[in-house]
C-alpha positions in Angstrom: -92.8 50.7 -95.1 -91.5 54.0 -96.2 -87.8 53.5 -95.3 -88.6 49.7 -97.5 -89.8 51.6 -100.4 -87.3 53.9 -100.2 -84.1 51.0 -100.3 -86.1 49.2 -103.1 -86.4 51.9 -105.1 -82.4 52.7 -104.7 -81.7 49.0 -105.4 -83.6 49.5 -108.7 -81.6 52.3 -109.5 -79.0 51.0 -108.6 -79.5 48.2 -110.9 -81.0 49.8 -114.2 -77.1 52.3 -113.4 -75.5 48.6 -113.9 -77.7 47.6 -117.4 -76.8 51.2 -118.8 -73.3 50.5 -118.3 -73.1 47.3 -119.5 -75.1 48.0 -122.6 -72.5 51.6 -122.9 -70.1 51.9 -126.1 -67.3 51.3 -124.2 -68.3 47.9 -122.7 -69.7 47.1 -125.9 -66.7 48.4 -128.1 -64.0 46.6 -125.0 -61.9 49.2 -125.8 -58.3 48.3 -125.1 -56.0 45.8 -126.7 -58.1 42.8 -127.6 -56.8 39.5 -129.4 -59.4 36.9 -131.9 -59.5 34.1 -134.2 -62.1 32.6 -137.1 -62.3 30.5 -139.5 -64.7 29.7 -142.1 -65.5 29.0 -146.2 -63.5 31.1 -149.0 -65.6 31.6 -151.7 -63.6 32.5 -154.8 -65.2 35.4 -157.4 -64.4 36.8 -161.3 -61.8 34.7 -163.1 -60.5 33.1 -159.5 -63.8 31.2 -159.5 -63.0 29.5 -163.1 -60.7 27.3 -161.4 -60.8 27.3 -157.6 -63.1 25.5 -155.8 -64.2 27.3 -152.3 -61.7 26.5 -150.0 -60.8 26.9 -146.2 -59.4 30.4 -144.7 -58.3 31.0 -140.9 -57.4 34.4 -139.4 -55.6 35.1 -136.3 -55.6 39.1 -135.4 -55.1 41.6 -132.5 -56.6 44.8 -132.6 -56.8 48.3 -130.7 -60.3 49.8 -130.1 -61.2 53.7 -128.3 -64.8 52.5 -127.8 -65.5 54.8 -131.0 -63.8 52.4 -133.8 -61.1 50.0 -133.7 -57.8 49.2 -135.6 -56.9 45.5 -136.2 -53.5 43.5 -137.6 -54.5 40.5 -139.0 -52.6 37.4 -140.4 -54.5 35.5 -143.0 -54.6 31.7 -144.5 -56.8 30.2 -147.3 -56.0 27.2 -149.2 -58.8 26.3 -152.3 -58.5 22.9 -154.6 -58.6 23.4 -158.2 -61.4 22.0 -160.3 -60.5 23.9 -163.9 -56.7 24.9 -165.6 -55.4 28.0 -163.4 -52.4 28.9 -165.3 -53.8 28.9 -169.0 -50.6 30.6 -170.6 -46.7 29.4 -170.5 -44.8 31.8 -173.0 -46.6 31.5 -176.7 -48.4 28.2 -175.6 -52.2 29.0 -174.6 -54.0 26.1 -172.9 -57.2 25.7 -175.2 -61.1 26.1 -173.4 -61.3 22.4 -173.7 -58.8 21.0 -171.5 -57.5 17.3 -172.7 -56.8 16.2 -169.9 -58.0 15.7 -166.0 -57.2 18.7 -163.7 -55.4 18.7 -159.8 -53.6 21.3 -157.8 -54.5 23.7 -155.1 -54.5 27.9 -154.3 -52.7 28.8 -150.8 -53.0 32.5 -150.0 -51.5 33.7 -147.1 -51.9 37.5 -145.7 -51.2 40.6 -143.4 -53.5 43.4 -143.3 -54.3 46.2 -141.4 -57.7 47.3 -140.8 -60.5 49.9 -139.4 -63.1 48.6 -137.9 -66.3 50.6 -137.8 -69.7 49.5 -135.4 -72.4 50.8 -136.3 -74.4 50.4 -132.9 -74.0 50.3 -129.3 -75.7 47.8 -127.6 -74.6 44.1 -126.7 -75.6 42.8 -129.9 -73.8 45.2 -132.9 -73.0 45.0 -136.7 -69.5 46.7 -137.9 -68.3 47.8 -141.0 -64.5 47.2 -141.4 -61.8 47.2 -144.3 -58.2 48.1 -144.9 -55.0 47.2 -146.7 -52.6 44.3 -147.1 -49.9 42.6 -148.7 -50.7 38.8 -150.2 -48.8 35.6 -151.7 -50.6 33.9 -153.8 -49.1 30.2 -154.8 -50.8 27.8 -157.6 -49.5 24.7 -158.3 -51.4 22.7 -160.8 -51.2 19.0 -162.6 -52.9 18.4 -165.8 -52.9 14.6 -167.2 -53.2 14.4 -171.0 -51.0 15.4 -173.9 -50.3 19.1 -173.6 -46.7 18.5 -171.8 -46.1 22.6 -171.0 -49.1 22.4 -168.5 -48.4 19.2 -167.2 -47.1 20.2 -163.6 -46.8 23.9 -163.2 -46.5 26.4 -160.3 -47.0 30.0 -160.0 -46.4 32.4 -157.0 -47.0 36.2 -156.6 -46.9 38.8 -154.0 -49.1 41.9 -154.3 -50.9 44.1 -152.7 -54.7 43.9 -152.0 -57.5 46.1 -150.5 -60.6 44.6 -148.3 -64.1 45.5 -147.4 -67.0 44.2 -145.4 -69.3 43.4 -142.4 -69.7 41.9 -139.3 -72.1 40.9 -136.5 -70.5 40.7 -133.4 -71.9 39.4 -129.8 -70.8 39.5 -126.7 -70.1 42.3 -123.7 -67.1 43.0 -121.6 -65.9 39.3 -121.9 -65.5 37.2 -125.1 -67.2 37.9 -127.6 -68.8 35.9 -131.1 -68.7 37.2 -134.4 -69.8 36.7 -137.7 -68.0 38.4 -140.8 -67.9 38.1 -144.4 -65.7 40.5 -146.5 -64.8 41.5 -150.1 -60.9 41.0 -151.2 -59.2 42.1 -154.2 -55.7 41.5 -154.8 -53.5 42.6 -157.7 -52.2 40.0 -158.9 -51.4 39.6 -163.2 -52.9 38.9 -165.4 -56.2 39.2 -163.4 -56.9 40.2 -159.9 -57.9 37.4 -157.4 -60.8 38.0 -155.8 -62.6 36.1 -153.0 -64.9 36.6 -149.9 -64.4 35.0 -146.8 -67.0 34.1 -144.6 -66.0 33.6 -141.4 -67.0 32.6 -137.7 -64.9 33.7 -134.4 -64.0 34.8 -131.3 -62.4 37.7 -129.6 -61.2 38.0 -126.0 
């Protein structure tokens, strides 16, 4: 009985040694080179908002992490309808509030950024801070039907940078896990910045 006790009590060890390591930072931070994907809404804010609808986004990234805090190259994709004029000024000509006419057209933003990701726990279940810096391509095209001829079919692209900011939920051990995410983006584009948070569901393996 003594000798039964006495295995029992090092299987028990034995497995509470295995839940501590599982639940450790570096099984929950899979440190290494890790790869992921999401997609979800993109909800467009300020003066973006007056004229795009919330639209699609998709991310594809691969990331770096030390168990610590991660790093993580992303490539980004968004495309938003337009329900109001976008471009509202061709040279002297200023599109008046009321718009004559019915309005069509779409926002595609594509992406690469590089980000830090931060978590904030250490357990199997962890919410993460992350953000960083990127270059983006912003491309309107928009259709007005009416009588104002210079903002009949018009398209606009530009390429700036932009910063990023958010958080996440992700969960999931040593294999793949799920996240959550939603961040703030600001690019700076002219005349106004175009701002919009994703919110986002995904993977990573």
């Amino acid at each position: 009985m003594r000798a039964g006790t006495r295995i029992s009590g090092a299987a028990l060890g034995v497995a509470m040694a295995g839940l501590a390591a599982a639940a450790s930072p570096l099984a929950a931070q899979k440190a290494g080179l890790g790869f992921g994907a999401s997609i979800g809404a993109n909800v467009p804010n300020g003066k973006f908002a007056d004229g795009a609808q919330t639209g699609l986004v998709v991310n594809g990234f691969a990331g770096f992490g030390t168990g610590k805090f991660g790093v993580r190259g992303e490539l980004f994709w968004s495309r938003s309808d337009l329900d109001n004029a976008f471009i509202r000024k061709v040279g002297n000509s200023v599109l008046p509030s009321d718009v004559p006419g019915d309005v069509s057209g779409r926002v595609d933003l594509v992406g690469a950024t590089a980000n830090l990701v931060m978590p904030l726990s250490q357990s199997i279940v962890k919410p993460y801070l992350i953000g960083g810096l990127g270059v983006y391509r912003r491309r309107v095209a928009q259709d007005i039907t009416g009588t104002v001829d210079e903002f009949r079919s018009l398209e606009d692209s530009q390429t700036d940078l932009g910063y990023n900011g958010g958080v996440g939920l992700s969960i999931g051990g040593l294999g793949p896990s799920l996240f959550i995410e939603a961040r703030y983006v600001s690019v700076g584009t002219s005349p106004d910045r175009t701002k919009f948070v994703p919110v986002v569901i995904g993977f990573t393996f």
